[in-house]
C-alpha positions in Angstrom: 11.7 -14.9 2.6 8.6 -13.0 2.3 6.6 -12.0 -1.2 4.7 -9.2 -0.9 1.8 -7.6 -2.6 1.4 -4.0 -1.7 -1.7 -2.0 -4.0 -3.8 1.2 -1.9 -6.5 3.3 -3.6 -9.0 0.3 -4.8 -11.9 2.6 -3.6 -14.8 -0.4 -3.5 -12.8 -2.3 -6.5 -10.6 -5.2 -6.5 -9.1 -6.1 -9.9 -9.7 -9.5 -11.2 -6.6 -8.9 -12.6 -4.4 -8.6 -9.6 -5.5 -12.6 -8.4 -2.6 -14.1 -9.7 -0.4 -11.4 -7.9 -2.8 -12.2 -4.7 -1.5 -16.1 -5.1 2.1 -15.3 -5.5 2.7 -13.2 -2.3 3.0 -14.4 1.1 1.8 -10.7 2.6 -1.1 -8.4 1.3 0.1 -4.5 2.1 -3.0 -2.0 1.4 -2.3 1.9 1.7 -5.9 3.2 2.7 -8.9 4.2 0.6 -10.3 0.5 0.6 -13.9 1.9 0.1 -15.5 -0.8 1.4 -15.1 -3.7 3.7 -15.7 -6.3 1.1 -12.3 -5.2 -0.5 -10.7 -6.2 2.9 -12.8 -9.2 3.9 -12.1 -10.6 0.5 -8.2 -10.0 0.5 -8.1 -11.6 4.2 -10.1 -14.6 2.9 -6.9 -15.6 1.1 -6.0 -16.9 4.2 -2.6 -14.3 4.1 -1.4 -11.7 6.8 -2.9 -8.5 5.6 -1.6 -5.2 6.9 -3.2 -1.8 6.5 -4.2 1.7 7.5 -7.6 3.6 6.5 -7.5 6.1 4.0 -9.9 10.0 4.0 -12.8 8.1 2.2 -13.2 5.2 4.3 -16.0 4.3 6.9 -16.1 3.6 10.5 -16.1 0.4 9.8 -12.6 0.2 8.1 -11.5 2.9 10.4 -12.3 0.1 13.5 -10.2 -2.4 11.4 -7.3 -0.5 10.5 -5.6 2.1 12.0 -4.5 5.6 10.7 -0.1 4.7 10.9 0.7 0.9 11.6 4.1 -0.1 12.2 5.5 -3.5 12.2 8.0 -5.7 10.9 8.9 -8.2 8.0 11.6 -10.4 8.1 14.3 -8.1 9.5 12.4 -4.9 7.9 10.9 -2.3 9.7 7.9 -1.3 7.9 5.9 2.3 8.4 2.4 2.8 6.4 0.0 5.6 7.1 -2.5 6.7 4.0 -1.6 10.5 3.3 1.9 11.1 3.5 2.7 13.7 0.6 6.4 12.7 -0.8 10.2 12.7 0.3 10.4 16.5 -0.9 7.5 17.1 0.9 5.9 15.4 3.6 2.4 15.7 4.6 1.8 15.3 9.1 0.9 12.2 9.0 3.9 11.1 7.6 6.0 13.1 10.5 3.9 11.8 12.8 5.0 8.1 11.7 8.7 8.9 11.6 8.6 10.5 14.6 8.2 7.4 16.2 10.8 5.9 14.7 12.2 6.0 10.8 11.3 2.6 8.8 13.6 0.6 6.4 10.5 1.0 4.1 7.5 4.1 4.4 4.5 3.1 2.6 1.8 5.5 1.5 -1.3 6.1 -0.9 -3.5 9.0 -1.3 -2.0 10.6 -4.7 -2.9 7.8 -7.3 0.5 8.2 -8.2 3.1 5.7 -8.4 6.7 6.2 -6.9 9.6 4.2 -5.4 12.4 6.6 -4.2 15.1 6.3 -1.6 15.0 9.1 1.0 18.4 10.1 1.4 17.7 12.6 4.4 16.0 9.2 6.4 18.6 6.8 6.8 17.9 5.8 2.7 14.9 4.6 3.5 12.7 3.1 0.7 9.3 4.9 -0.3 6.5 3.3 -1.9 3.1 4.1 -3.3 1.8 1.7 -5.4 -0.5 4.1 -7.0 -4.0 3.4 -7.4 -5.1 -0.2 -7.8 -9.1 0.7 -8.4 -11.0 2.7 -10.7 -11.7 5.7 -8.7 -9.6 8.7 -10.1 -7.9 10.8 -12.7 -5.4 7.5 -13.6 -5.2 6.4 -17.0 -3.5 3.3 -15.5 -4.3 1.2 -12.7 -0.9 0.2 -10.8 0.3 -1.9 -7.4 4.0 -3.3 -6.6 5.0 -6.5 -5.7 8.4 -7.2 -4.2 10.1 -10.0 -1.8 12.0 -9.3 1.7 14.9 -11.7 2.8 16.2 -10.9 6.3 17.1 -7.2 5.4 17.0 -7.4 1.7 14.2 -5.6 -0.2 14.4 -6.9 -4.0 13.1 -8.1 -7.0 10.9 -4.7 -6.8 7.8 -5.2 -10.3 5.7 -3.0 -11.3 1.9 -4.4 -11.8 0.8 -2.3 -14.6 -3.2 -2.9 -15.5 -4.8 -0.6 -18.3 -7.6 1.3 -16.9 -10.6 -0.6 -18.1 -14.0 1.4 -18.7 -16.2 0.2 -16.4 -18.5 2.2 -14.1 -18.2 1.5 -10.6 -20.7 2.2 -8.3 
C-alpha cells in the first residue's frame, strides 16, 4: 500500500501546514508551477519518491528536473501527470498528448487553481485529479491538495486538505 500526497500550484511556497500530510504519505505527487527549486529540493529531502512535471511559470532549472507528461506506475496503477490539461469536458493538448500514449487509471493535472476529482466516463473511468492550488499565488480564497492511498488497483480513502488562505505576501 502506497499513501500519497498530491498538491501542484505552490508557486515558490510550501505550506507549513501541509508537513504533517508530507509525514503521512509514502509518495509526494506535484502538478507543475513549483516556482522554485527550493520547493522541490525541500519535498525530496523527506527522503520520499517524488514525482512531477513543470508547470508555464517554471525555470530551466525545474524544466531539467521534471518533464512536461511523466508516466509511471503505483502499486498496480497507471499514473499520467502533465501541468495544463484543461478538464474531462474539455481537454487542453497536453492532455491528448498524454493519453495518446496510453490512457491512465489516474490523470493528474494543475494549472487552474481549481480543485476537482471526477471519473471520465469516455476514458475507460479513469480518475481525474487537481489538487488545486497548494501556494499563495492566485485568485483562491482557499489553499487545497489531496491525499489518498493505492492498494494493488484500489484508489481510496480519497481527503480533501483544505488550508484557509492566510495573508501573507510572498515574494
Amino acid at each position: 500500500m502506497q499513501k500519497i500526497l498530491l498538491l501542484s500550484d505552490t508557486h515558490s511556497y510550501l505550506d507549513a501546514r501541509l508537513e504533517e500530510h508530507i509525514e503521512f504519505c509514502d509518495q509526494i505527487w506535484h502538478g507543475g508551477d513549483w516556482g522554485s527549486v527550493a520547493i522541490a529540493d525541500t519535498l525530496m529531502s523527506f527522503g520520499k519518491p517524488v514525482y512531477g512535471v513543470y508547470g508555464n511559470i517554471d525555470d530551466r532549472t525545474i524544466r531539467n528536473m521534471f518533464p512536461k507528461i511523466t508516466r509511471f506506475m503505483c502499486e498496480n496503477v497507471k499514473v499520467a501527470m502533465t501541468h495544463i490539461a484543461g478538464a474531462p469536458s474539455s481537454y487542453k493538448p497536453d492532455a491528448l498528448e498524454t493519453f495518446a500514449m496510453g490512457i491512465p487509471h489516474i490523470f493528474v493535472c494543475g494549472h487552474s487553481h481549481i480543485l476537482q476529482v471526477k471519473r471520465d466516463l469516455k476514458r475507460n473511468n479513469m480518475l481525474f485529479l487537481n489538487p488545486g492550488a497548494a501556494g499563495q499565488h492566485g485568485f483562491h480564497d482557499e489553499q487545497t491538495a489531496l491525499r489518498f492511498k493505492i492498494d494493488g488497483s484500489r484508489i481510496f480513502d480519497m481527503e480533501v486538505i483544505q488550508m484557509p488562505r492566510l495573508k501573507i505576501r510572498v515574494k
